[in-house]
Every structure is written in C-alpha cells, then in structure tokens.
C-alpha atoms as an extended CHARMM CRD file, in Angstrom:
* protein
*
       201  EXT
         1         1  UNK       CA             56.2860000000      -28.3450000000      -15.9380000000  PROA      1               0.0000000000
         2         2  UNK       CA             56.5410000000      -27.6480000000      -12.6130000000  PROA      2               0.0000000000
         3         3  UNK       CA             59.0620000000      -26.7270000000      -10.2000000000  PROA      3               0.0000000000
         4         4  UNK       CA             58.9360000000      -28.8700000000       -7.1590000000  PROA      4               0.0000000000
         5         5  UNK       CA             60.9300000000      -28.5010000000       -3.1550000000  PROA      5               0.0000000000
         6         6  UNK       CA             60.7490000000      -32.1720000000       -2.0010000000  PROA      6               0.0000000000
         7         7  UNK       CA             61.5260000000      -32.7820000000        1.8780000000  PROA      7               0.0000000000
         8         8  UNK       CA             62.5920000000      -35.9330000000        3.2960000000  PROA      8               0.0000000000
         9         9  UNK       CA             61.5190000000      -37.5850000000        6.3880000000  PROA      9               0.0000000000
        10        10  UNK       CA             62.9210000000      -38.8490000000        9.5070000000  PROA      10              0.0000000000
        11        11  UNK       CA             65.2730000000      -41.2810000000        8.5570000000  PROA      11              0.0000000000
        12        12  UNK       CA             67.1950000000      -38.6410000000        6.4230000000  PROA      12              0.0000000000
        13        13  UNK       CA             67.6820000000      -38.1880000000        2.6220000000  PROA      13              0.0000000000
        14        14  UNK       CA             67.2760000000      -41.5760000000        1.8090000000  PROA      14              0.0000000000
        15        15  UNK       CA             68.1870000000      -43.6470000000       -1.3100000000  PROA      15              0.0000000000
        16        16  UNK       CA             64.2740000000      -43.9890000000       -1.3670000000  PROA      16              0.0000000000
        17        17  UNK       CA             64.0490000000      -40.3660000000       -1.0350000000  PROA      17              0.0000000000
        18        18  UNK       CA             66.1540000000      -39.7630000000       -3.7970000000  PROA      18              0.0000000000
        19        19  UNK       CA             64.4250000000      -42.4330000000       -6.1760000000  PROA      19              0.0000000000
        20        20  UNK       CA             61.3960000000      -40.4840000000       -5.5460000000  PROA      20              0.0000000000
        21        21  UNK       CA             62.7850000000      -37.1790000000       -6.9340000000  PROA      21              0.0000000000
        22        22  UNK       CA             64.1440000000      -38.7210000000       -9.7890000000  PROA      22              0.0000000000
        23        23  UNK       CA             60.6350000000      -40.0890000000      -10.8540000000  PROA      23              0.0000000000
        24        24  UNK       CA             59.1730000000      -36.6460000000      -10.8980000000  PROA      24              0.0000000000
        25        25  UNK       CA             62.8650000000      -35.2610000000      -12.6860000000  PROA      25              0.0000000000
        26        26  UNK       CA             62.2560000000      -37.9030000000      -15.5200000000  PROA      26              0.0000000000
        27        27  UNK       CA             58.7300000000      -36.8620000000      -15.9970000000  PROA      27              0.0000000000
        28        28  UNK       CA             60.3310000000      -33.6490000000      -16.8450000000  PROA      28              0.0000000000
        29        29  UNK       CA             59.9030000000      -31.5620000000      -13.4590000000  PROA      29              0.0000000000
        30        30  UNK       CA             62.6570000000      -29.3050000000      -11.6580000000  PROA      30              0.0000000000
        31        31  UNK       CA             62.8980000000      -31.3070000000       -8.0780000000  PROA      31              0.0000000000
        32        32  UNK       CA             65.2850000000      -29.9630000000       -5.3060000000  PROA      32              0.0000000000
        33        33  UNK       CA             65.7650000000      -32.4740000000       -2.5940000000  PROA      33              0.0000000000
        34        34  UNK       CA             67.6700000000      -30.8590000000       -0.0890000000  PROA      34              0.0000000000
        35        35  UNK       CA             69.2570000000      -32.4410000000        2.7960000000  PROA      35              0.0000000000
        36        36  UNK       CA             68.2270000000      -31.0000000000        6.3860000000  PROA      36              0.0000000000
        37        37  UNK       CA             70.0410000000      -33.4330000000        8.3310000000  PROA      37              0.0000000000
        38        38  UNK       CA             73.2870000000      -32.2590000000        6.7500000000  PROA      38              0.0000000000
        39        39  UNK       CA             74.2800000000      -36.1940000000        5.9860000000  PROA      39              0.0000000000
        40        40  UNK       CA             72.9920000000      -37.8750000000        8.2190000000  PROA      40              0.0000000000
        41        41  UNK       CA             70.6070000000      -40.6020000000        7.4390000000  PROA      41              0.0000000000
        42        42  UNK       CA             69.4280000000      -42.8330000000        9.8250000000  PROA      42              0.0000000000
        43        43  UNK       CA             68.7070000000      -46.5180000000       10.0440000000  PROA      43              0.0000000000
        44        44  UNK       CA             65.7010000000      -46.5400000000       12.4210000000  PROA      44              0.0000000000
        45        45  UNK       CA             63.0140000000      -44.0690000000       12.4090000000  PROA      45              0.0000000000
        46        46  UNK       CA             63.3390000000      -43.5630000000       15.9980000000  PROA      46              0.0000000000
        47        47  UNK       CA             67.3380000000      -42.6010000000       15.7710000000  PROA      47              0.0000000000
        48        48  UNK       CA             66.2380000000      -40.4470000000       12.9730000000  PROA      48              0.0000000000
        49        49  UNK       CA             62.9780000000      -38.3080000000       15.1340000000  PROA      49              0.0000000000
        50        50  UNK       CA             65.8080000000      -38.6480000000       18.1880000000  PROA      50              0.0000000000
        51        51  UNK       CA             68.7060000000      -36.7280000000       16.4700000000  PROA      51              0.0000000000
        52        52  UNK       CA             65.8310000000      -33.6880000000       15.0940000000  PROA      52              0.0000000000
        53        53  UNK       CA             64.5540000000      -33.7160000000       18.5640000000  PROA      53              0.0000000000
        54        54  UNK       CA             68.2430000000      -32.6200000000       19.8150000000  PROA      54              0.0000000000
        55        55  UNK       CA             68.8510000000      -30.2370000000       16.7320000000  PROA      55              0.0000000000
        56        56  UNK       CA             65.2920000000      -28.8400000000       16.7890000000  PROA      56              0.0000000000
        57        57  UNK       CA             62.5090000000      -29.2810000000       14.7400000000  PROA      57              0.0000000000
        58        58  UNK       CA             61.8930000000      -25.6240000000       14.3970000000  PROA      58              0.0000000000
        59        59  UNK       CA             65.8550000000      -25.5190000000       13.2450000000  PROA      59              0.0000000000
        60        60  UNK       CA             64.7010000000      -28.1070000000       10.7700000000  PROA      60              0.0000000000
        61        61  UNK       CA             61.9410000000      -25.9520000000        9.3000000000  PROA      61              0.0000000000
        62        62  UNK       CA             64.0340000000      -22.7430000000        9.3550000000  PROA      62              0.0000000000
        63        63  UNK       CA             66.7300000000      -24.6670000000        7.0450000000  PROA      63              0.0000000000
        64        64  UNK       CA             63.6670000000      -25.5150000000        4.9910000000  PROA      64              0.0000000000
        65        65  UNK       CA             62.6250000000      -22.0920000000        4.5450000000  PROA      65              0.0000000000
        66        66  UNK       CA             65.9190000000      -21.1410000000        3.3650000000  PROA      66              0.0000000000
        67        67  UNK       CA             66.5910000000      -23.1940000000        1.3760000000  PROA      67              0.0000000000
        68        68  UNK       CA             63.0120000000      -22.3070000000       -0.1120000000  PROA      68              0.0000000000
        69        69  UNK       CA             64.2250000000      -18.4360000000        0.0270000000  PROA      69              0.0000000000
        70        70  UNK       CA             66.9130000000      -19.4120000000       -2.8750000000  PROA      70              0.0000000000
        71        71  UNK       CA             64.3940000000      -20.5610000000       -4.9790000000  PROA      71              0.0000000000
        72        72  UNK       CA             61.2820000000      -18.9060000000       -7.0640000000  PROA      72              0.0000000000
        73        73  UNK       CA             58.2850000000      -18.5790000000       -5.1540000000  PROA      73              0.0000000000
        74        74  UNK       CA             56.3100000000      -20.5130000000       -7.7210000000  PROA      74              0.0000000000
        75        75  UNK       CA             57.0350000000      -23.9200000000       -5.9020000000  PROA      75              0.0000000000
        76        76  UNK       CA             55.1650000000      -27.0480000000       -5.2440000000  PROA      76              0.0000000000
        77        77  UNK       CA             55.8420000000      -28.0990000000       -1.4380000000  PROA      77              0.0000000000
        78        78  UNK       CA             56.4140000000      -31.7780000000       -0.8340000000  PROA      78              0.0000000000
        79        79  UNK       CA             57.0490000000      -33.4010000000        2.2030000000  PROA      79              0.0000000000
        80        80  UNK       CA             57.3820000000      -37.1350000000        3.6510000000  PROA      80              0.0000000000
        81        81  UNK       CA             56.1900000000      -37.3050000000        7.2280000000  PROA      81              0.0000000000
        82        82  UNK       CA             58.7330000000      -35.3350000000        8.6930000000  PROA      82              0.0000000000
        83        83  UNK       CA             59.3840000000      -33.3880000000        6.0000000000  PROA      83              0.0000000000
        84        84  UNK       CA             55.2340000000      -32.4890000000        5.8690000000  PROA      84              0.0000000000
        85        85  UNK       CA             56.3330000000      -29.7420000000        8.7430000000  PROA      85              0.0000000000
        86        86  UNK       CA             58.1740000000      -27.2820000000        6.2190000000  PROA      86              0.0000000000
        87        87  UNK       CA             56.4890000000      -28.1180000000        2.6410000000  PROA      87              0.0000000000
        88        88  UNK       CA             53.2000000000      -27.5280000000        4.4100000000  PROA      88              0.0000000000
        89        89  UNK       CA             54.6630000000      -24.1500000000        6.6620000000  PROA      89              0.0000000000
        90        90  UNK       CA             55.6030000000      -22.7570000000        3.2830000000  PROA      90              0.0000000000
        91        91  UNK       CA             52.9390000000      -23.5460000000        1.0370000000  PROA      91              0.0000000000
        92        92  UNK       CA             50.4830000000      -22.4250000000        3.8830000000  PROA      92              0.0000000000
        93        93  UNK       CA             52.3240000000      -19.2250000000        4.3110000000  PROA      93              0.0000000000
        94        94  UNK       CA             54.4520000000      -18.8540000000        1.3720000000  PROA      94              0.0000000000
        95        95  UNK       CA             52.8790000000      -16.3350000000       -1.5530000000  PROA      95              0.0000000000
        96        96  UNK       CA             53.3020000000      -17.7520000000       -4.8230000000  PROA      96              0.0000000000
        97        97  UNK       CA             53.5190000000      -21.3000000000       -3.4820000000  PROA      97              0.0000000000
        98        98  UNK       CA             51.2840000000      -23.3780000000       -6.6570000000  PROA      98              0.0000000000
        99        99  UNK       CA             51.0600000000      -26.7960000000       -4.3610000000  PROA      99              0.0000000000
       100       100  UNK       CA             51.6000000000      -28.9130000000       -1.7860000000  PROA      100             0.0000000000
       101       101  UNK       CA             51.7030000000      -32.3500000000       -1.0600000000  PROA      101             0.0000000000
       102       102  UNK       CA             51.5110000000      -34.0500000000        2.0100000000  PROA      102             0.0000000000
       103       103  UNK       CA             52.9270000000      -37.8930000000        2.3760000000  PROA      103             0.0000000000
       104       104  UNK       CA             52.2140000000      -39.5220000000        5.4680000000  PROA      104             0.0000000000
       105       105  UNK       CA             51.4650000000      -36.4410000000        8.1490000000  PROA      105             0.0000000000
       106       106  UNK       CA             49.3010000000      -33.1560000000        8.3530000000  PROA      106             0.0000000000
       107       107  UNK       CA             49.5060000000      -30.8740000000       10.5280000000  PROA      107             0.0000000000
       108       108  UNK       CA             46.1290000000      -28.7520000000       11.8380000000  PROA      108             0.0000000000
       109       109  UNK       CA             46.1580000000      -25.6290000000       10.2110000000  PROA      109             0.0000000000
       110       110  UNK       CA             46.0860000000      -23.6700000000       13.2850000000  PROA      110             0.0000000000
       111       111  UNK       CA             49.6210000000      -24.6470000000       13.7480000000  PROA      111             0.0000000000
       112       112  UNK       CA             50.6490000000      -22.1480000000       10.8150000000  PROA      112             0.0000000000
       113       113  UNK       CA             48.3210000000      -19.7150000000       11.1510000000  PROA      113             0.0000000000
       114       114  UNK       CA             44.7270000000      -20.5140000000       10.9760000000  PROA      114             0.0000000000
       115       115  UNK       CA             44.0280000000      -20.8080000000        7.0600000000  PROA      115             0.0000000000
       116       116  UNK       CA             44.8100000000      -22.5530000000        3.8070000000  PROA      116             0.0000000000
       117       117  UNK       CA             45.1970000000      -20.6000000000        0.6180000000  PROA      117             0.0000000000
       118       118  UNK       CA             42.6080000000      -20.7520000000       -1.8560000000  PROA      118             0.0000000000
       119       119  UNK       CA             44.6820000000      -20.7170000000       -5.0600000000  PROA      119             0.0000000000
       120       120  UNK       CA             47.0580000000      -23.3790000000       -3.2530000000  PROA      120             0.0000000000
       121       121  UNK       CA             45.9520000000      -27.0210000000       -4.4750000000  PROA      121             0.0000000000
       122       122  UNK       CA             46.8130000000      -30.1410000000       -2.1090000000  PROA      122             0.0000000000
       123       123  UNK       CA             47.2460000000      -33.7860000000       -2.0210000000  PROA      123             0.0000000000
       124       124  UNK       CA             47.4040000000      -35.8440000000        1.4090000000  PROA      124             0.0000000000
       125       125  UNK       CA             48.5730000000      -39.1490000000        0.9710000000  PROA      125             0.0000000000
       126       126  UNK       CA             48.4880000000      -41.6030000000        4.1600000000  PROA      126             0.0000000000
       127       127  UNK       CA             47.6880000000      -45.4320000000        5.4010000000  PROA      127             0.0000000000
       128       128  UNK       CA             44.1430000000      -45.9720000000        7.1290000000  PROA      128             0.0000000000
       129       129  UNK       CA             45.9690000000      -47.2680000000        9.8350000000  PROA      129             0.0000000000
       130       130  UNK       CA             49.4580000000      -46.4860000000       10.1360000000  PROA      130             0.0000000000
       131       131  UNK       CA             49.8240000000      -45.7840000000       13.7450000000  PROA      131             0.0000000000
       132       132  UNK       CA             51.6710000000      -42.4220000000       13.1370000000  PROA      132             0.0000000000
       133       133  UNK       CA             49.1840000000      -40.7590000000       10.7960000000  PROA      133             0.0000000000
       134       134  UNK       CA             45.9690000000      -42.4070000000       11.6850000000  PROA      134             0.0000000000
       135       135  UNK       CA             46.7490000000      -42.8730000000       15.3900000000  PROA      135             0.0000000000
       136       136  UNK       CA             48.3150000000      -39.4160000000       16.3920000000  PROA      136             0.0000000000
       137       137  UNK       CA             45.7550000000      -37.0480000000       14.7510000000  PROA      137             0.0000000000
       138       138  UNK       CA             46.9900000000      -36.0840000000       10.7570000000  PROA      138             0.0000000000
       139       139  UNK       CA             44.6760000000      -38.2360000000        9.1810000000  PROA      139             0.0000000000
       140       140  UNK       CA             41.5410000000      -35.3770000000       11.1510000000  PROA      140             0.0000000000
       141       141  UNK       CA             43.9700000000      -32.7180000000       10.4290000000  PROA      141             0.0000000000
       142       142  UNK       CA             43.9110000000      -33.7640000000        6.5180000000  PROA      142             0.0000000000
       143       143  UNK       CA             39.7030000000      -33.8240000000        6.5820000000  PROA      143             0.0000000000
       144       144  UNK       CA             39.8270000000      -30.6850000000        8.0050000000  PROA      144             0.0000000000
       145       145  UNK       CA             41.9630000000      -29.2160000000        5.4490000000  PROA      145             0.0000000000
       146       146  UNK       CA             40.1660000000      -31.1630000000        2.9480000000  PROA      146             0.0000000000
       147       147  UNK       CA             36.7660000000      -29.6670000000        3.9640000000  PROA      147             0.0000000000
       148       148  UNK       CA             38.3930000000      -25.7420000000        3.8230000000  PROA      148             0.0000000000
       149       149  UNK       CA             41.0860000000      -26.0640000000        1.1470000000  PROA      149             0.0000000000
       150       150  UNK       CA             38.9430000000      -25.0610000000       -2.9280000000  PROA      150             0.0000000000
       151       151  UNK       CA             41.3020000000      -27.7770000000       -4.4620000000  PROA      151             0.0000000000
       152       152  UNK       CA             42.1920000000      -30.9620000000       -2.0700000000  PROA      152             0.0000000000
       153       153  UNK       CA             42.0560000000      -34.2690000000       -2.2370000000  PROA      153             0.0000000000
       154       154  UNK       CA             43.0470000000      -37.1920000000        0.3580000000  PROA      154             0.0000000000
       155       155  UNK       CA             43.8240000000      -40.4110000000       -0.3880000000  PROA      155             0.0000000000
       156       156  UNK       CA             43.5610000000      -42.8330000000        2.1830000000  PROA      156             0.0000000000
       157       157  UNK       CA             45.6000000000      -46.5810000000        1.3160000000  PROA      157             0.0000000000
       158       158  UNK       CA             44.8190000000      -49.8630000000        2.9570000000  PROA      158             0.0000000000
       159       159  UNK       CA             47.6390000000      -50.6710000000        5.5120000000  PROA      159             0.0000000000
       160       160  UNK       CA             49.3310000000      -49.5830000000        8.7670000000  PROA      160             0.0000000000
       161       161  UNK       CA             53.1850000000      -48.8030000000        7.1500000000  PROA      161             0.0000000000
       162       162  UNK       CA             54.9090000000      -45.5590000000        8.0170000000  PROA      162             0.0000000000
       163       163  UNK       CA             57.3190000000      -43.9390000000        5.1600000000  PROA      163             0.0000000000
       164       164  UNK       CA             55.5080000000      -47.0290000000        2.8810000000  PROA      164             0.0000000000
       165       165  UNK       CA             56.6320000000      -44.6930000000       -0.4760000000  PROA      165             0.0000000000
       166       166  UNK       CA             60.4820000000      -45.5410000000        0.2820000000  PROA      166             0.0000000000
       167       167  UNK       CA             61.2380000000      -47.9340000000       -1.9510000000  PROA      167             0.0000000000
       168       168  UNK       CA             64.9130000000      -48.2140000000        0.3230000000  PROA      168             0.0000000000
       169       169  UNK       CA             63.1450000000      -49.2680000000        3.5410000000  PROA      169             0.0000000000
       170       170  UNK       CA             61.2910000000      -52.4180000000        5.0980000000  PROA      170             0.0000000000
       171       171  UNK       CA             57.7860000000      -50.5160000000        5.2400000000  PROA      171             0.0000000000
       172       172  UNK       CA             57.7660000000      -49.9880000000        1.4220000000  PROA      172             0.0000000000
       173       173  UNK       CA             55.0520000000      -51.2740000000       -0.0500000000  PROA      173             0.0000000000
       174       174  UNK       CA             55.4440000000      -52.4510000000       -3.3830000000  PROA      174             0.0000000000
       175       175  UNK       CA             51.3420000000      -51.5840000000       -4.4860000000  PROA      175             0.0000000000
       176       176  UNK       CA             49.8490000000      -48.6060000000       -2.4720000000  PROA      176             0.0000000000
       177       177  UNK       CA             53.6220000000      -46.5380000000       -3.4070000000  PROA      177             0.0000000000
       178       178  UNK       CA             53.3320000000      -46.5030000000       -7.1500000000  PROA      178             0.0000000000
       179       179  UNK       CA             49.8940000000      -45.3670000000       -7.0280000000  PROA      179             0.0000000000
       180       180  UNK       CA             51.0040000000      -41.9990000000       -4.6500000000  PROA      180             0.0000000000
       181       181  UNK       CA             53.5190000000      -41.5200000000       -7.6300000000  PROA      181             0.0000000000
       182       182  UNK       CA             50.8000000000      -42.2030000000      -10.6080000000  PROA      182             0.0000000000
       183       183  UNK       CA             48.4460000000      -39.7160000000       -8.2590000000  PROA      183             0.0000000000
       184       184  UNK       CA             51.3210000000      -37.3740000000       -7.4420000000  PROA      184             0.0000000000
       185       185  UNK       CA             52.3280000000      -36.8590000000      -11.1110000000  PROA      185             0.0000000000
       186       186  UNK       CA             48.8280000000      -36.1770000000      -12.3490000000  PROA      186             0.0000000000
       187       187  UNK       CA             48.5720000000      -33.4970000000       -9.8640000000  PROA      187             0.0000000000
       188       188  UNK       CA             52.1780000000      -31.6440000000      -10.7850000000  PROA      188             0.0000000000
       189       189  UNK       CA             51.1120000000      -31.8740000000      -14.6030000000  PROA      189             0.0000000000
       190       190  UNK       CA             47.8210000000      -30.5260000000      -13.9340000000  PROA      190             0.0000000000
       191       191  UNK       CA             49.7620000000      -27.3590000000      -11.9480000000  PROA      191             0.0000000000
       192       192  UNK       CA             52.6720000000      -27.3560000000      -14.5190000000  PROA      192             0.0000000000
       193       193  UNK       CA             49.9480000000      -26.9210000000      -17.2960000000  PROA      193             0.0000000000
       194       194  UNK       CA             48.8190000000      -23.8820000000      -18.3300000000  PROA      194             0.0000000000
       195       195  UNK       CA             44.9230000000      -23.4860000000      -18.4040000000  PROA      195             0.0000000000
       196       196  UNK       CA             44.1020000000      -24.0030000000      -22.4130000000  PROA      196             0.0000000000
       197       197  UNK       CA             47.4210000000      -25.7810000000      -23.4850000000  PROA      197             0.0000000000
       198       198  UNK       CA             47.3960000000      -29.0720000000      -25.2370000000  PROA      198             0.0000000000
       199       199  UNK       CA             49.2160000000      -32.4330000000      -24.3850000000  PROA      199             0.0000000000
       200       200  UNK       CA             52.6210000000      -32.0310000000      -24.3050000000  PROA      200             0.0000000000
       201       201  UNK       CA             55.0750000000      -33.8400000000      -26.5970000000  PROA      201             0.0000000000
C-alpha cells in the first residue's frame, strides 16, 4: 500500500477534504492530511486565497515541507488546487517521492526547477473549463508535464467547477468526483504494488 501526504486547498481542511482521505485510508493506504491553515477553514474560496495571501504562500509551502520532513521519503504528493503548490514542490524536488497527484492546478515546471523526475509517476485531474485551471494557465502547464514526465496521465472532466471533488461544498459534483477517486485509487495501488506481486486479499 502506499503512503500518501494529502494537501488541502483554499478553503482550508475541509469536511470534504477529510472525506477524501478517508476513502484512500479505507482502501488500506497511510494518508496524512495536515492542516496548513492551522484551523482555519474558510467559507468562500476568496476569504480562503485572501487569508494565504497575508500569511504567505511560500509560508504555506514551507509548513508543507515540514511536515513532509517528519515523514519517509517514500511519499505520494497530493494536492487540491491550492494544495497542488507543495505536493507538486516536493514530489518535483523531493528524492524518494513515488507520486504525485495534482487536483485542480499545475504549476509550470520551471517554477521548481526546470524538470520532472523520471521514476516519479503523475496524475492531473481538472475541469475543461473551470475558469481557475483552464483559464489561468495549469491546464498548458499539465500538457507540458504530460509531454516530459515517463509516467503521466491528465484527465480532463466536462464542466467549469473549481474544488468539484469536495463533496462539503456547492461546486461538488456528484459524477466527474467519484471517477478522480476510482482513477486516483488505481494509480496508488499500482505504486503501492510491488512489480510481480499478486492481487491482494
């Protein structure tokens, strides 16, 4: 099984957020969700981007990466919009790191030094036309990787919802969600399998 650091996104740790972890937990991964905005969760998105803008967003990473630092390298890196700018910062930079996923934002690859590992697999999960992802540049940022990265895959999901995976907001949605979990799972039990081994019981 795998081990797996899951990052929330701007609207805080989130019942949603939470729900989400506990999926992978039940499916018999080790998920650590920690809580960089130390309690507070936030009813609108923009409250939520307006209280990291006045704490930092490179503050935000840096209590990612410790937390990461308590934990074995061997990690899968999985972030929600927000959360995208640490899990992908460690997995790109990280040794050891054996994933990442990426819900809902990508950064280019310059912004963490220029390359993606080759023994790092990666997901990208995002709306064709959510306004955020599509609109500001991630959705280019995720082809890009795509077209570098040995193992990557992006799935793209009819619809224009931000944070559309958390199942404790409005812009849940109730189809496209459970297939980024079906898709997400796959992926972890392909990493948490070693090469030969059988179904597990």
């Amino acid at each position: 099984m795998a081990e797996v650091l899951v990052f929330h996104h701007g609207h805080g740790l989130t019942a949603g957020v939470l729900e989400f972890a506990e999926h992978l937990r039940r499916a018999g991964h080790t998920v650590h969700a920690p809580d960089l905005f130390e309690g507070q969760v936030f009813d609108s998105l923009e409250e939520g981007i307006e209280y990291a803008g006045k704490v930092g967003f490179g503050t935000l990473v840096a209590r990612g990466t410790a937390v990461a630092e308590g934990l074995p390298a061997e990690l899968v890196h999985l972030g929600f919009s927000l959360g995208v700018l640490p899990a992908q910062k460690l997995a790109q930079t990280r040794p050891g790191a054996e994933g990442a996923v990426l819900i809902e934002a990508c950064l280019p690859l310059s912004e963490f030094g220029g390359a993606w590992p080759q023994d790092v697999p990666v997901q990208v999960h995002g709306m064709d036309a959510d306004p955020f992802f599509s609109g500001e540049g991630d959705v280019d940022a995720a082809r890009a990787l795509v077209g570098t990265a040995a193992d990557a895959e992006l799935f793209l999901y009819p619809g224009d919802r931000h944070l559309f995976t958390d199942s404790s907001l409005p812009s849940y949605d109730g189809h496209a969600a459970p297939q980024v979990t079906h898709r997400v799972l796959a992926f972890l039990d392909r990493i948490g399998r070693p090469t030969g081994s059988g179904p597990t019981t």
